[in-house]
PyMOL Python script that loads the backbone (N, CA, C, O; Angstrom):
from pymol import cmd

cmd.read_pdbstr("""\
ATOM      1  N   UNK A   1       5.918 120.599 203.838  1.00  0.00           N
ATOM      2  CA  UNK A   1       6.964 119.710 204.265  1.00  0.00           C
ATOM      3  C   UNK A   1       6.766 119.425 205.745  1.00  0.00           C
ATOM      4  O   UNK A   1       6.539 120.314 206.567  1.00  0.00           O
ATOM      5  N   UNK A   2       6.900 117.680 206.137  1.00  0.00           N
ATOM      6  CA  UNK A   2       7.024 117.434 207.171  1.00  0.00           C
ATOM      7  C   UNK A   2       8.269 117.290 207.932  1.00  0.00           C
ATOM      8  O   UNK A   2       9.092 116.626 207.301  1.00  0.00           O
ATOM      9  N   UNK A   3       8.766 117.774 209.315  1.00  0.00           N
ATOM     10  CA  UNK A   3      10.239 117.655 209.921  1.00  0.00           C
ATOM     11  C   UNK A   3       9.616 116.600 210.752  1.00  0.00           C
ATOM     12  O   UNK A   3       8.533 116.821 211.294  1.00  0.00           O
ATOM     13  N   UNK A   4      10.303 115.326 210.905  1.00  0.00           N
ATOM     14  CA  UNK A   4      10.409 114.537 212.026  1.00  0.00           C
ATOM     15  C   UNK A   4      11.553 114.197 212.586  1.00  0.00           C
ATOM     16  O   UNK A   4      12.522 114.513 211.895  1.00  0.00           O
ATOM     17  N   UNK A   5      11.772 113.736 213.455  1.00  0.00           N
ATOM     18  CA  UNK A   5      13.163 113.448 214.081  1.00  0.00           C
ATOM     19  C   UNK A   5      14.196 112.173 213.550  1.00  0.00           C
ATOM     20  O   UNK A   5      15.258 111.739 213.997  1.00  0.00           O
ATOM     21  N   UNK A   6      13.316 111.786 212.336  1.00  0.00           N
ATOM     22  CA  UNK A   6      13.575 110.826 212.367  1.00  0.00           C
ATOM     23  C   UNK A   6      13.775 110.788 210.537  1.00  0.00           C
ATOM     24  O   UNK A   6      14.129 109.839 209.838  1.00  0.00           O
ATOM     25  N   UNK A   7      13.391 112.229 210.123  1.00  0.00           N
ATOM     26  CA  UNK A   7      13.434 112.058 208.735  1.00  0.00           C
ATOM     27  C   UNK A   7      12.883 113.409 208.198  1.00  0.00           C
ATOM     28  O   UNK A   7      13.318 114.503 208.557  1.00  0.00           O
ATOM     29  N   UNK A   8      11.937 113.231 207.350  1.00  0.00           N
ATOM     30  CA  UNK A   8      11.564 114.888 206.696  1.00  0.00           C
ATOM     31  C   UNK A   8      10.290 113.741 205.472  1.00  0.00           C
ATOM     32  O   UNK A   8      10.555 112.679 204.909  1.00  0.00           O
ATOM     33  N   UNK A   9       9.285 114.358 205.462  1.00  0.00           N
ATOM     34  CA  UNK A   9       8.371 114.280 203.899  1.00  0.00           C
ATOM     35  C   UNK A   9       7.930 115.388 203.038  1.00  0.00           C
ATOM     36  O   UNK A   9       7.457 116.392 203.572  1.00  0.00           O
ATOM     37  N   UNK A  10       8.050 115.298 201.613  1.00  0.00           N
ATOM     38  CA  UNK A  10       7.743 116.512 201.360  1.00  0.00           C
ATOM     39  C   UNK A  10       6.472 115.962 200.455  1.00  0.00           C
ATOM     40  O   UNK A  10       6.545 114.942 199.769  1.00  0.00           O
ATOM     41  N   UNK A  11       5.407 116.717 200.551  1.00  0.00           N
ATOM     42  CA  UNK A  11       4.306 116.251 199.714  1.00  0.00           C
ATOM     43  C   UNK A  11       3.219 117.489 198.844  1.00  0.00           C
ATOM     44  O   UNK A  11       2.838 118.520 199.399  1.00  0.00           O
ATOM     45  N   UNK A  12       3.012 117.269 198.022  1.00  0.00           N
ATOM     46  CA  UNK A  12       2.026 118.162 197.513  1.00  0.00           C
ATOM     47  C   UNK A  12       3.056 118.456 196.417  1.00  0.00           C
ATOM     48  O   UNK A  12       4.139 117.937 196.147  1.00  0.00           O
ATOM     49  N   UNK A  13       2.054 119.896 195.642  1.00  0.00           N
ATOM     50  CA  UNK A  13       2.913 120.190 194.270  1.00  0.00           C
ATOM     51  C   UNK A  13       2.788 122.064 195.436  1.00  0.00           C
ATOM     52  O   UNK A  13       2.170 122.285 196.478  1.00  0.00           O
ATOM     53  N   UNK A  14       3.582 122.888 194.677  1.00  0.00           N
ATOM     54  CA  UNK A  14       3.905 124.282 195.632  1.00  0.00           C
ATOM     55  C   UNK A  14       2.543 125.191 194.749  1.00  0.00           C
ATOM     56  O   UNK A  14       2.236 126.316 195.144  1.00  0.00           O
ATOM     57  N   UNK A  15       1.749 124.483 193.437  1.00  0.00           N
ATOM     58  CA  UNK A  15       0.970 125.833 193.422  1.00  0.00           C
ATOM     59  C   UNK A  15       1.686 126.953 192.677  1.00  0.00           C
ATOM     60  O   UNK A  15       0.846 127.780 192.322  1.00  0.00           O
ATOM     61  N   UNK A  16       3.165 127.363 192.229  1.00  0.00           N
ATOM     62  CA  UNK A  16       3.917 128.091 191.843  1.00  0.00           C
ATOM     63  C   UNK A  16       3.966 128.248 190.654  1.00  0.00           C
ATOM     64  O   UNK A  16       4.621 129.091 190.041  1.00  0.00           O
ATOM     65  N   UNK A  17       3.073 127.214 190.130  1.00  0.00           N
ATOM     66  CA  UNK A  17       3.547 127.362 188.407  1.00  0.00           C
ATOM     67  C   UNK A  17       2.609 125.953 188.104  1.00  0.00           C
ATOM     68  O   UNK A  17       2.136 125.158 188.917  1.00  0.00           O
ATOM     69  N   UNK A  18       2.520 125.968 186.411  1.00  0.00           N
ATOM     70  CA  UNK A  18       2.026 124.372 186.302  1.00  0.00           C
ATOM     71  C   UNK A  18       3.066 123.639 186.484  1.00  0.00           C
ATOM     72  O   UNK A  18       4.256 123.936 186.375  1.00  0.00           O
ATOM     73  N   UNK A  19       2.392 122.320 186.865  1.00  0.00           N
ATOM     74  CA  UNK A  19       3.030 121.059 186.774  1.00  0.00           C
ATOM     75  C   UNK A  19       4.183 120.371 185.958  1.00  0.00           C
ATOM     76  O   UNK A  19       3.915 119.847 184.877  1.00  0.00           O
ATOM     77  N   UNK A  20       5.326 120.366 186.405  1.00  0.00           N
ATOM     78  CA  UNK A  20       6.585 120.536 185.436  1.00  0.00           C
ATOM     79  C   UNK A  20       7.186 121.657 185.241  1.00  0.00           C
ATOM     80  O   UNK A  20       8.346 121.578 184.836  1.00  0.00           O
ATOM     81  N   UNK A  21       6.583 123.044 185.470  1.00  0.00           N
ATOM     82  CA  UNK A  21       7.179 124.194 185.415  1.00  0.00           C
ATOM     83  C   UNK A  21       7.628 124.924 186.626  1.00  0.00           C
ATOM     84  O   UNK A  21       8.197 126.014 186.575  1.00  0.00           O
ATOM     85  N   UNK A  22       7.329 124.229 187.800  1.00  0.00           N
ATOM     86  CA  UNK A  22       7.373 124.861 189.053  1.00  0.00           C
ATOM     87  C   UNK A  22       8.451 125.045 189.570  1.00  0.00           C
ATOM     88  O   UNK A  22       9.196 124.070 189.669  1.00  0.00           O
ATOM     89  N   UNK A  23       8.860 126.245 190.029  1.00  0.00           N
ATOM     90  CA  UNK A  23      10.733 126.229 189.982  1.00  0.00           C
ATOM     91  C   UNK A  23      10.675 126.038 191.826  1.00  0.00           C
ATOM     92  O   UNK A  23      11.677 125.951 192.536  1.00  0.00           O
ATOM     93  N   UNK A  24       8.993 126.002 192.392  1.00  0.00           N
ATOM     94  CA  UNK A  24       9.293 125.827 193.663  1.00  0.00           C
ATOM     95  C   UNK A  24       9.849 124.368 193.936  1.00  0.00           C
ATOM     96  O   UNK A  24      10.947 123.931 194.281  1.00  0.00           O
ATOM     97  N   UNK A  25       8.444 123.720 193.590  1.00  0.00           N
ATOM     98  CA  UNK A  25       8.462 121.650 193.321  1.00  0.00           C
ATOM     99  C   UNK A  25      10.023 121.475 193.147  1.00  0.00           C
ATOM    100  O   UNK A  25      10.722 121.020 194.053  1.00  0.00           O
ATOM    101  N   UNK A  26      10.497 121.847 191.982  1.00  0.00           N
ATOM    102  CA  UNK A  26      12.018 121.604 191.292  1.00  0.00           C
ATOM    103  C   UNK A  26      12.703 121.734 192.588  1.00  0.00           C
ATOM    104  O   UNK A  26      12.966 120.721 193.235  1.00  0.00           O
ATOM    105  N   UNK A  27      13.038 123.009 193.050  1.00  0.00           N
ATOM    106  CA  UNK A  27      14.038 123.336 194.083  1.00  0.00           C
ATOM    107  C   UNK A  27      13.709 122.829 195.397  1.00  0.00           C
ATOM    108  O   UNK A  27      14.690 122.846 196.141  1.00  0.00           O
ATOM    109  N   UNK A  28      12.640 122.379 195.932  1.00  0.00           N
ATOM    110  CA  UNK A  28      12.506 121.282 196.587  1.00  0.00           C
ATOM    111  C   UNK A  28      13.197 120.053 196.540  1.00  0.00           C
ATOM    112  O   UNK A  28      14.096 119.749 197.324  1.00  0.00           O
ATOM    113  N   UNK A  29      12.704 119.223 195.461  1.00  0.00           N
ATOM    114  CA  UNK A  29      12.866 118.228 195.063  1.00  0.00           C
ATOM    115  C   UNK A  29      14.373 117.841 195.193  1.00  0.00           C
ATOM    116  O   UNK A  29      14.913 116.954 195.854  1.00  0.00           O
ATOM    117  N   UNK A  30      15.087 119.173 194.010  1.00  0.00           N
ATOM    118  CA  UNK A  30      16.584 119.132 194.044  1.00  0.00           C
ATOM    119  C   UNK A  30      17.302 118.998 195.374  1.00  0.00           C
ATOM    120  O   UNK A  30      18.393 118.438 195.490  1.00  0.00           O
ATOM    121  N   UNK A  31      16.749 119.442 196.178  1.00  0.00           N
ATOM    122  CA  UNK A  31      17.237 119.450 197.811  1.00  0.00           C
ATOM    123  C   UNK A  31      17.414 118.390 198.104  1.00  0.00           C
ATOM    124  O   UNK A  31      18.518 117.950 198.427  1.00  0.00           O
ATOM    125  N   UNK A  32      15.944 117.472 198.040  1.00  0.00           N
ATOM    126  CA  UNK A  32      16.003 116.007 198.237  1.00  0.00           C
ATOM    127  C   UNK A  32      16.714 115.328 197.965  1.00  0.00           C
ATOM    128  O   UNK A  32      17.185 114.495 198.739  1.00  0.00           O
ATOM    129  N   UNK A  33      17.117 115.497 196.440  1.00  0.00           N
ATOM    130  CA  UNK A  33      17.587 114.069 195.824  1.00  0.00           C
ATOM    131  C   UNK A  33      19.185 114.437 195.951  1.00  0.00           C
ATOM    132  O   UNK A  33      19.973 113.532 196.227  1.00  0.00           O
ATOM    133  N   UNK A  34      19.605 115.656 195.764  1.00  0.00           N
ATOM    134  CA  UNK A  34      20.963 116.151 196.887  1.00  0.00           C
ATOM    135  C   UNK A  34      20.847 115.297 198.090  1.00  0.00           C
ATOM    136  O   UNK A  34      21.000 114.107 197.815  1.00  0.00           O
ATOM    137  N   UNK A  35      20.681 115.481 199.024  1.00  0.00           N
ATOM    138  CA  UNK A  35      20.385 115.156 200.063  1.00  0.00           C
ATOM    139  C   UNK A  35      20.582 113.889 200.228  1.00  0.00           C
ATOM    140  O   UNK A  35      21.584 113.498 200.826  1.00  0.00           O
ATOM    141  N   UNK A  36      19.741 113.107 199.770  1.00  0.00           N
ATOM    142  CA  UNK A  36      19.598 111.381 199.743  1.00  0.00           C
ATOM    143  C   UNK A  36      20.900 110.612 198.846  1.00  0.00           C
ATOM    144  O   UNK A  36      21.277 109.463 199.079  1.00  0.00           O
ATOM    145  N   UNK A  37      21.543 111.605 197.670  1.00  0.00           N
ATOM    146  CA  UNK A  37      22.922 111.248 197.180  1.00  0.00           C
ATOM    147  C   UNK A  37      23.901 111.360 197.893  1.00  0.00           C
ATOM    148  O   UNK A  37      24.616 110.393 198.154  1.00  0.00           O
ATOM    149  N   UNK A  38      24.105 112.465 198.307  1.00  0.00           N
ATOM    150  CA  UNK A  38      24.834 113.184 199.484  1.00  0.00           C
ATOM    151  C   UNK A  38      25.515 112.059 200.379  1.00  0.00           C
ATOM    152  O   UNK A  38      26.689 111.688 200.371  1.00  0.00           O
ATOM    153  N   UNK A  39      24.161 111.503 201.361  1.00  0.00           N
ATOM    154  CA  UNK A  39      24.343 110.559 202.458  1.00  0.00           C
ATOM    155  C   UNK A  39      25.139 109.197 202.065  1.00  0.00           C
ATOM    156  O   UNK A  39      26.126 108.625 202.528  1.00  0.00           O
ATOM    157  N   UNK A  40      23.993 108.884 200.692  1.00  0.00           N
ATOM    158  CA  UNK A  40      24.490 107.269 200.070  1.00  0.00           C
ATOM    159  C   UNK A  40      25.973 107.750 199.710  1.00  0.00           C
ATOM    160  O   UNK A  40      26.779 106.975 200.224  1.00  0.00           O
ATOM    161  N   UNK A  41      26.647 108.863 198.935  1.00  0.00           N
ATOM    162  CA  UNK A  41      27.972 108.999 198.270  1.00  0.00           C
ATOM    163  C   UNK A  41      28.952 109.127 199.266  1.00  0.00           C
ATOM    164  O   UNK A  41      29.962 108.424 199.298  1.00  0.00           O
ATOM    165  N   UNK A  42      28.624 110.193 200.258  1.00  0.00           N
ATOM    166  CA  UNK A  42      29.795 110.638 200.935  1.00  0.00           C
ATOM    167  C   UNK A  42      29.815 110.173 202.518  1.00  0.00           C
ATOM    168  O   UNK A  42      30.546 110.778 203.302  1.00  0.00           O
ATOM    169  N   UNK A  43      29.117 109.249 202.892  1.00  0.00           N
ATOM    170  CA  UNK A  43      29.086 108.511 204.143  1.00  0.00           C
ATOM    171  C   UNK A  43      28.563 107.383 204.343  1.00  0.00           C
ATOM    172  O   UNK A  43      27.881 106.884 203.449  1.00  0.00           O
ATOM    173  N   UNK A  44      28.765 106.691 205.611  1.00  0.00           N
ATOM    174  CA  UNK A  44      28.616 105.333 205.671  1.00  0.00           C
ATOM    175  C   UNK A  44      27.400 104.890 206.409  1.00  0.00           C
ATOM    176  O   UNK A  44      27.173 103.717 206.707  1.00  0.00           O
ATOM    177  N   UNK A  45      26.453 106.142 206.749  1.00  0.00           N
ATOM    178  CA  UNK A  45      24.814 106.299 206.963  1.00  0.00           C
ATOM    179  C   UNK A  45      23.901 105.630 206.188  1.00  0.00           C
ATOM    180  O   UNK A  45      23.719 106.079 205.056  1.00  0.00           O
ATOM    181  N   UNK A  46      22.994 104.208 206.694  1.00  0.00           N
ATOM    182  CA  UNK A  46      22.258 104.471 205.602  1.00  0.00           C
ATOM    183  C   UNK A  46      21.036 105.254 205.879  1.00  0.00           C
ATOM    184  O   UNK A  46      20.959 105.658 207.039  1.00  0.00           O
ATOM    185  N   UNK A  47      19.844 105.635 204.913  1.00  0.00           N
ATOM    186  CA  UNK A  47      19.064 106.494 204.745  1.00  0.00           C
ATOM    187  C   UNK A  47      18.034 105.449 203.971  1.00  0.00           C
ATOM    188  O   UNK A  47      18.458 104.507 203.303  1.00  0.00           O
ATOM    189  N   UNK A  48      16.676 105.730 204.142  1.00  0.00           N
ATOM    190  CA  UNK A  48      15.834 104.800 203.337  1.00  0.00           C
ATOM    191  C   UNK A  48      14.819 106.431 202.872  1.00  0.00           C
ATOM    192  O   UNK A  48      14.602 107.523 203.396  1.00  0.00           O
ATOM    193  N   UNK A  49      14.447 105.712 201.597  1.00  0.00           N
ATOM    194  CA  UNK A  49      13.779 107.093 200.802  1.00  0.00           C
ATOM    195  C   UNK A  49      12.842 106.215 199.928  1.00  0.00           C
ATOM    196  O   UNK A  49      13.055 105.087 199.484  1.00  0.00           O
ATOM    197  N   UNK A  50      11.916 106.891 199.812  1.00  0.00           N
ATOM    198  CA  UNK A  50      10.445 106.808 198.831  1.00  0.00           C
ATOM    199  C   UNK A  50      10.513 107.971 197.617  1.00  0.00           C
ATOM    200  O   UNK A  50      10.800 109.121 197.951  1.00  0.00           O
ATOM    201  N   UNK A  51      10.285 107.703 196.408  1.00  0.00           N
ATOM    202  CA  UNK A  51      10.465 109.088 195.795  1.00  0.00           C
ATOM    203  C   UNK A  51       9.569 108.739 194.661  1.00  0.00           C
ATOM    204  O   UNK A  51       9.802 107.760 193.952  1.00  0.00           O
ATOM    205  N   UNK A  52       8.214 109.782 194.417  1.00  0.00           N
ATOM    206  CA  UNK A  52       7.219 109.665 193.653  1.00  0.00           C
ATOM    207  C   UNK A  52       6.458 111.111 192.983  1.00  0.00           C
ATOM    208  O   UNK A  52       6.256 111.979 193.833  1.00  0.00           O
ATOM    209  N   UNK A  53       6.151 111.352 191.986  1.00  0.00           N
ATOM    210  CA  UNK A  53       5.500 112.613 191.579  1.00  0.00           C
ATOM    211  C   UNK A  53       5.025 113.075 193.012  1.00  0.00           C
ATOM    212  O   UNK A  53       4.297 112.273 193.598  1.00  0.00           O
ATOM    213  N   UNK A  54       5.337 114.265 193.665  1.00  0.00           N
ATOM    214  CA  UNK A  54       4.825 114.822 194.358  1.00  0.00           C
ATOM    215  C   UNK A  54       4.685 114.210 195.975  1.00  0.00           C
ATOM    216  O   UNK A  54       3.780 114.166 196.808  1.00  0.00           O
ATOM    217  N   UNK A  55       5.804 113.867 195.927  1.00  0.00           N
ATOM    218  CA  UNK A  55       6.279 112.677 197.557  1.00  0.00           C
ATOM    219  C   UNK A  55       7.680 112.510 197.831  1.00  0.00           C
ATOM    220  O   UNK A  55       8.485 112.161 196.968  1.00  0.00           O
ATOM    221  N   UNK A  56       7.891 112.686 198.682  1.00  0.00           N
ATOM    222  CA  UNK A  56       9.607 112.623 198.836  1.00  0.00           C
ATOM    223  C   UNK A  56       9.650 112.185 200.589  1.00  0.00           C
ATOM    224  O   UNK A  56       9.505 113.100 201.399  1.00  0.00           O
ATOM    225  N   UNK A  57       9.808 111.088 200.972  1.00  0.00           N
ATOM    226  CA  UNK A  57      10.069 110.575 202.239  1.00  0.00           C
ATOM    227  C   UNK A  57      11.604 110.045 202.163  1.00  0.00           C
ATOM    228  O   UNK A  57      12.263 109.556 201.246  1.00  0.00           O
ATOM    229  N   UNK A  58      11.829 110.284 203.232  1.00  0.00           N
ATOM    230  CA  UNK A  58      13.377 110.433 203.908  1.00  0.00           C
ATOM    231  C   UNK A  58      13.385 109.828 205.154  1.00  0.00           C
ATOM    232  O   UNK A  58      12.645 110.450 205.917  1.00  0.00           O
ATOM    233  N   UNK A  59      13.685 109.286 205.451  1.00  0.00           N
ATOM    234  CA  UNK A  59      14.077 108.624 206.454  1.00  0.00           C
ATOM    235  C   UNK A  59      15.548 108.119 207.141  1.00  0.00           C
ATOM    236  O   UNK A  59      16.168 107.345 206.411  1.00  0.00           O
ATOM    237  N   UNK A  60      16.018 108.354 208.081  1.00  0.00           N
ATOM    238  CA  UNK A  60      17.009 108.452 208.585  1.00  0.00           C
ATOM    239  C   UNK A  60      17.030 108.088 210.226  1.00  0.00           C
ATOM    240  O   UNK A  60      16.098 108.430 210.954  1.00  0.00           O
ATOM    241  N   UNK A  61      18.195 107.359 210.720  1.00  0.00           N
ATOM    242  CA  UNK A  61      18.704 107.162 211.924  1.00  0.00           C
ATOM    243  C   UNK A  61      19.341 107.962 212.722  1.00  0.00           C
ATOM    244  O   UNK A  61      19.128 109.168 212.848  1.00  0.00           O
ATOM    245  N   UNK A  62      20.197 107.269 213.325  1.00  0.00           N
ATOM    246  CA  UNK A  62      21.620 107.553 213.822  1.00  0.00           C
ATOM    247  C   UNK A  62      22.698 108.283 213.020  1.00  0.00           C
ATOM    248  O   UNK A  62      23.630 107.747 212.420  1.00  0.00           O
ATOM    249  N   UNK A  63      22.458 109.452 213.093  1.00  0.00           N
ATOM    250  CA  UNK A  63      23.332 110.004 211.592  1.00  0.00           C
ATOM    251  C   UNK A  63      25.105 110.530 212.322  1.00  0.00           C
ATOM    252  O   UNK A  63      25.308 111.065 213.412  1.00  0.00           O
ATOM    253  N   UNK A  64      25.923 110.217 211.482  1.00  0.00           N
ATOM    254  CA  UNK A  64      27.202 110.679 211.657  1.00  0.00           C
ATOM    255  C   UNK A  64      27.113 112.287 211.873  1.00  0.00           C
ATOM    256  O   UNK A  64      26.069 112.885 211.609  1.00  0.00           O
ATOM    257  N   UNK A  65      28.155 112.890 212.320  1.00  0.00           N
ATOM    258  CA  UNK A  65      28.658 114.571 212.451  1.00  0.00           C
ATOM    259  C   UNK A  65      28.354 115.181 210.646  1.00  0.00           C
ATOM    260  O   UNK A  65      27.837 116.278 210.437  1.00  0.00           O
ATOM    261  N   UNK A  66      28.758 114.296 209.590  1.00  0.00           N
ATOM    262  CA  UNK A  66      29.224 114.354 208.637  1.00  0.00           C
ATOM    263  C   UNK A  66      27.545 114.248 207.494  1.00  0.00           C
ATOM    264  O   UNK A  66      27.373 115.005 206.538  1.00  0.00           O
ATOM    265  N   UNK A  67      26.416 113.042 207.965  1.00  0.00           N
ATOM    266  CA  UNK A  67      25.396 113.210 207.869  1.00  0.00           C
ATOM    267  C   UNK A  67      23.911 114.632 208.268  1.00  0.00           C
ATOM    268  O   UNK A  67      22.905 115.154 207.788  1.00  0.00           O
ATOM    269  N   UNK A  68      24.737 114.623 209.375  1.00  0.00           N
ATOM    270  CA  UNK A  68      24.198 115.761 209.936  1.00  0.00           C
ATOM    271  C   UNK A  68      24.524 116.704 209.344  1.00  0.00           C
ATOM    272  O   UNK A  68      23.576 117.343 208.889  1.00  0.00           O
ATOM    273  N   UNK A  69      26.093 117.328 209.017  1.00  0.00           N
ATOM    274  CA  UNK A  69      26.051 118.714 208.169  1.00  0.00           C
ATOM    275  C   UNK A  69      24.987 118.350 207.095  1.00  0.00           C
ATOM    276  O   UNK A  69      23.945 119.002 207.146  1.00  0.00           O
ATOM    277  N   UNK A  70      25.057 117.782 206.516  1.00  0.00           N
ATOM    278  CA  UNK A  70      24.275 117.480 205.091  1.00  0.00           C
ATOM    279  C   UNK A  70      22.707 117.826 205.340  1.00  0.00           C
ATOM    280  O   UNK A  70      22.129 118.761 204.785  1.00  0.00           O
ATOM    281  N   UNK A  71      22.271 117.167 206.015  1.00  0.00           N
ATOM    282  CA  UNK A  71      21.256 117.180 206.472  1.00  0.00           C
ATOM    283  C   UNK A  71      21.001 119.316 207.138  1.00  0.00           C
ATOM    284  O   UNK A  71      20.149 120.023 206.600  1.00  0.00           O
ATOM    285  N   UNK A  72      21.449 119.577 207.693  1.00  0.00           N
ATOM    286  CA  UNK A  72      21.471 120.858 208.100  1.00  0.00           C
ATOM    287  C   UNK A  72      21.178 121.889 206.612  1.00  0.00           C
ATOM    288  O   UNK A  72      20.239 122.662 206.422  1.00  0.00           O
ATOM    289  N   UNK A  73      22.414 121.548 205.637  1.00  0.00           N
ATOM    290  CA  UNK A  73      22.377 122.142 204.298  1.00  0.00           C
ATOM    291  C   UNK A  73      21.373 121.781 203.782  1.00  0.00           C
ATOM    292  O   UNK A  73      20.902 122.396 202.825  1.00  0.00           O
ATOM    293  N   UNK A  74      20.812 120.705 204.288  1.00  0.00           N
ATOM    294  CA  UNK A  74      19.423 120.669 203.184  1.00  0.00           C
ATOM    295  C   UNK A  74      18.712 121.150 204.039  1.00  0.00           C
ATOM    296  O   UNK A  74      17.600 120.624 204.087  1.00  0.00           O
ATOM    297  N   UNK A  75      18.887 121.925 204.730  1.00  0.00           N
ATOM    298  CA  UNK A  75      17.679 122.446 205.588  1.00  0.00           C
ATOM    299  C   UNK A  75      17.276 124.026 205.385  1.00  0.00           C
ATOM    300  O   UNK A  75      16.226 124.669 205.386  1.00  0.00           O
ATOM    301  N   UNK A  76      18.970 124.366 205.171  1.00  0.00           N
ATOM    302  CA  UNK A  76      19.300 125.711 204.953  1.00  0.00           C
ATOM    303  C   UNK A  76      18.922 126.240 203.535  1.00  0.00           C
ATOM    304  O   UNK A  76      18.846 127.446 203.300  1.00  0.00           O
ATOM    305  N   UNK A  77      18.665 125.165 202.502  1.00  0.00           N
ATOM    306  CA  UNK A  77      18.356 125.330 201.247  1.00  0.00           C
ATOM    307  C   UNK A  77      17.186 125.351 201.319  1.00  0.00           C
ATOM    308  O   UNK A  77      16.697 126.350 200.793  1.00  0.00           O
ATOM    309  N   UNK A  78      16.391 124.568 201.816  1.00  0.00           N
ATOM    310  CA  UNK A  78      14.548 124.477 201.949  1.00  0.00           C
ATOM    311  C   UNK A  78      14.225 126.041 202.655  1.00  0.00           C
ATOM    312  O   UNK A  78      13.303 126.785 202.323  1.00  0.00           O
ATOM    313  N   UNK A  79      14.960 126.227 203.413  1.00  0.00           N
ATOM    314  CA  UNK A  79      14.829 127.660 203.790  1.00  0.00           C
ATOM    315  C   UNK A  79      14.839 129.126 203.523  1.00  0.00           C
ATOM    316  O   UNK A  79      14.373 130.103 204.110  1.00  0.00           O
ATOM    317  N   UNK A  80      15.746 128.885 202.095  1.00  0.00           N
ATOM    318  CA  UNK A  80      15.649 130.066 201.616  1.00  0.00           C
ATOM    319  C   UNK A  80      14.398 130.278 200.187  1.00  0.00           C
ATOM    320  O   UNK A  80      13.895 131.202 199.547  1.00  0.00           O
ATOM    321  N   UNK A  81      14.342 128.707 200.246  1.00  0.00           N
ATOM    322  CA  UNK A  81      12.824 128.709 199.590  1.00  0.00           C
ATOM    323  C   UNK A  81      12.327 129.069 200.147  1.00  0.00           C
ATOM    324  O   UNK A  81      12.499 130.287 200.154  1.00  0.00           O
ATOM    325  N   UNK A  82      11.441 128.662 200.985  1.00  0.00           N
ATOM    326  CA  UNK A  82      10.491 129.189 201.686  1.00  0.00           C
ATOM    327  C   UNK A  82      10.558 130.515 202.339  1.00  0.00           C
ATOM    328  O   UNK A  82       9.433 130.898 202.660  1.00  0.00           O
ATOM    329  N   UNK A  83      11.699 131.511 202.702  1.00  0.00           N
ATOM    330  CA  UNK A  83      12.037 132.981 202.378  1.00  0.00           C
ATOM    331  C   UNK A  83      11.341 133.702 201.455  1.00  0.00           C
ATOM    332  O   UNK A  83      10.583 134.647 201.670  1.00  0.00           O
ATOM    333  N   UNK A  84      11.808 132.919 199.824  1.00  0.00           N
ATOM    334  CA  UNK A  84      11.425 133.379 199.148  1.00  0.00           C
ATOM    335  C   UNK A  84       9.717 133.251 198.846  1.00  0.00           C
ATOM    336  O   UNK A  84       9.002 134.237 198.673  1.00  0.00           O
ATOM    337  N   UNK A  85       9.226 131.813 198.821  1.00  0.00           N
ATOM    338  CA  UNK A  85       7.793 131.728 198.322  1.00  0.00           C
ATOM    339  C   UNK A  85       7.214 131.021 199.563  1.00  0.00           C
ATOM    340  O   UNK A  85       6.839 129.868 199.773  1.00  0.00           O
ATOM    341  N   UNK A  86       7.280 132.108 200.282  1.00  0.00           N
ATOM    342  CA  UNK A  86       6.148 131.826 201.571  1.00  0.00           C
ATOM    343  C   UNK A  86       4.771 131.523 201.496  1.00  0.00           C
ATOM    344  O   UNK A  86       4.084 131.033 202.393  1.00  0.00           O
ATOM    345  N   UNK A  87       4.388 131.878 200.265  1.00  0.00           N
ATOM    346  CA  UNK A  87       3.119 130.887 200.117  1.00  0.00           C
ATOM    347  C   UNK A  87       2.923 129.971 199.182  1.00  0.00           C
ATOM    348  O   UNK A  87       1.891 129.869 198.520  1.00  0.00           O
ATOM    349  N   UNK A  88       4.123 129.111 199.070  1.00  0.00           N
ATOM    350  CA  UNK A  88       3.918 127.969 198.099  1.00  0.00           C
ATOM    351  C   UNK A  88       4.603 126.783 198.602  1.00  0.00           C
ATOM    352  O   UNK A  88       4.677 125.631 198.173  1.00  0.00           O
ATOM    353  N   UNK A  89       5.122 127.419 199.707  1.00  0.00           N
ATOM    354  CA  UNK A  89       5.861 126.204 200.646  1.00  0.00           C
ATOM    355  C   UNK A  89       6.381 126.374 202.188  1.00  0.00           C
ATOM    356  O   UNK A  89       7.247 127.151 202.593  1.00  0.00           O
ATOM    357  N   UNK A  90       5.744 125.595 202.805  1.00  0.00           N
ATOM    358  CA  UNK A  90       5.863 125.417 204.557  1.00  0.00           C
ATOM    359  C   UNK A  90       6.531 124.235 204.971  1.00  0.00           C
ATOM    360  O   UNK A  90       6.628 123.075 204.570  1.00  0.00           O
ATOM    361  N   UNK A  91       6.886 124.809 205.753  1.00  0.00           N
ATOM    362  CA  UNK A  91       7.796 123.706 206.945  1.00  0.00           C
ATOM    363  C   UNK A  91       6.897 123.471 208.186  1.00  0.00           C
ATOM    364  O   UNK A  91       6.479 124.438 208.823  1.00  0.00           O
ATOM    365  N   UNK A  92       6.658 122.469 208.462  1.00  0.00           N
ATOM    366  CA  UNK A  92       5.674 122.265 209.501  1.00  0.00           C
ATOM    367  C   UNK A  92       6.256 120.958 210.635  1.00  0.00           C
ATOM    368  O   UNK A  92       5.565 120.624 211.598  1.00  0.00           O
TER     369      UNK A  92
END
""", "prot")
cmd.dss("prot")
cmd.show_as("cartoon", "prot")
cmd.util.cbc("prot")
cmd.orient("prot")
């Protein structure tokens, strides 16, 4: 996973399992698409997103107080992944 200031990408498969079975990929992913609902449902942020087998770009502005928690929680969730399967997924 990439952090930019301006957004986050997540790319690759985690290696954790096959393809479709990966509870890393999954709980990634789930973060994302949390994340990108999150913004569009519960605020008036917009967010532009790419979303493809094994690609997840995010992109983001000027985010509200309210964007930002969200954004934080999805940070805090990618984190305890990567706690857990430190070698199937990095934050870089």
């Amino acid at each position: 996973m990439n952090v930019r200031d301006d957004g986050v990408t997540i790319s690759g498969h985690a290696g954790y399992a096959a393809f479709g079975y990966d509870i890393v990929c999954a709980g990634a992913t789930a973060l994302a698409q949390t994340l990108i609902k999150s913004v569009e449902d519960l605020t008036e942020d917009e967010i532009k997103y790419d979303i493809s087998p094994g690609w997840v770009d995010i992109k983001y502005g000027n985010l509200s107080e309210k964007s930002k928690t969200l954004v934080d929680s999805f940070f805090i969730g990618i984190q305890l992944i990567v706690n857990e399967f430190p070698e199937n997924i990095r934050i870089v």
